[in-house]
N, C-alpha and C positions, 0 to 999 in steps of 0.2 A: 837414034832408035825410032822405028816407024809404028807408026800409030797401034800397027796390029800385034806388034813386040809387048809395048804399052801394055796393052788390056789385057793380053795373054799372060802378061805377071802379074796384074791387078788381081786377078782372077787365082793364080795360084796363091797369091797370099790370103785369098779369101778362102778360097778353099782350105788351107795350111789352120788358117785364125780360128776357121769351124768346126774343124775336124781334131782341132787340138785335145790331149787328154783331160784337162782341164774343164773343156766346154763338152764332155764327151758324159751324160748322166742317163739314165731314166728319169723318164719325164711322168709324171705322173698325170691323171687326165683332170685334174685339177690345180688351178694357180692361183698363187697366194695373190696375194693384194700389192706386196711390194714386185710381183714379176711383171704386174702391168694395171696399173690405175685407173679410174674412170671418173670423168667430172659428170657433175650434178648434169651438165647440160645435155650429156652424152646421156645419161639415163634416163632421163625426162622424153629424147626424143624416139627412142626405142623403145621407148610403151606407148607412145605414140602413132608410130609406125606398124609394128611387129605383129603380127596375129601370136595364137596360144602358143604354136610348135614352133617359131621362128625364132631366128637369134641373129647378131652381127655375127658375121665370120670378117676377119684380119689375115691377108697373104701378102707377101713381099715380091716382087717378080722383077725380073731383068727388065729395063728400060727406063722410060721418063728421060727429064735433062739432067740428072746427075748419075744413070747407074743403074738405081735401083726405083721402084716406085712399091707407094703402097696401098692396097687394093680392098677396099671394102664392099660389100655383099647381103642382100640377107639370104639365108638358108636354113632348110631344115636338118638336115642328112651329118650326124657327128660318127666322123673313124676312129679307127683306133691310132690313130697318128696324131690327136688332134687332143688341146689341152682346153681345158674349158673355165671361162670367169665368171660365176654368179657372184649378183650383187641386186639388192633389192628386188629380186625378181624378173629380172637379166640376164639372159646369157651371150656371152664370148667369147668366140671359139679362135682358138689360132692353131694350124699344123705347127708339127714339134721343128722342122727347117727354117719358118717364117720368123718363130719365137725367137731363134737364135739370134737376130736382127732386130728386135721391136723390144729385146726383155729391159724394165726398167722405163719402158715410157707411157704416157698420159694420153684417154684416147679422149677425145673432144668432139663436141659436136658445136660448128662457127654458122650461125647466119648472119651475114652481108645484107645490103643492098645489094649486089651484083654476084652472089652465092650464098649455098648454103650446102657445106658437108660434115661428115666425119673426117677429123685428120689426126694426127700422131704430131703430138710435142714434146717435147724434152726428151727425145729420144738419145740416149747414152753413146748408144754405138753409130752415129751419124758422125757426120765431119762436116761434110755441105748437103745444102738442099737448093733446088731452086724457090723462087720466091713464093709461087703460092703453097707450097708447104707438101707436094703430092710426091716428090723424088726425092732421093737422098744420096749421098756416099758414104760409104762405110770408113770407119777410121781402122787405122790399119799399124799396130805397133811394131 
């Protein structure tokens, strides 16, 4: 099978996994606590950061070395596509597509010596990542 065979079934089992009836709700423009976590350090540095009307936004996009990557932001501007996490006087916003990817994970904020971001841990629906933690692939049943 050539490599573009490969990805071109990747892709429909991803699409198949998403669009399942199962993973198929209303979403509502608010997320519980258990659809996606936030550590103390992650909150710490977004008050930090953040003017009054700012928030993280969270998207998932094609690319990176595994697949997929995932894409942090701040912005002001929430859709109606778009679910949102307060917590201590924070907001995080994820579109309802991304969510499908991220629900169930820990967002962190790591300073390094040699970096300093937000990233996604203990993400549920991953398989691999590469090593700094910014791509992933989807596990796929």
């Amino acid at each position: 099978m050539t490599f573009t065979m490969l990805m071109a079934n990747n892709i429909q089992k991803c699409f198949k996994y998403l669009m399942g009836s199962q993973t198929i709700r209303q979403m509502s423009s608010k997320l519980a606590e258990e659809d996606l976590k936030v550590t103390d350090d992650c909150i710490k540095r977004l008050e930090a950061i953040c003017d009054k009307d700012e928030f993280l936004r969270i998207s998932v996009e094609s690319g990176g070395c595994s697949g997929y990557q995932y894409k942090f932001e701040l912005d002001t501007a929430i859709t109606k596509d778009d679910s949102v996490l307060e917590k201590q006087g924070i907001q995080i916003v994820v579109d309802t597509t991304s969510l499908h990817f991220i629900k169930g994970s820990t967002i962190d904020y790591e300073q390094q010596l040699i970096r300093a971001a937000f990233r996604l841990i203990k993400n549920p629906k991953a398989e691999d990542g590469c090593s700094c933690g910014a791509s992933f692939s989807i596990k796929i049943d």
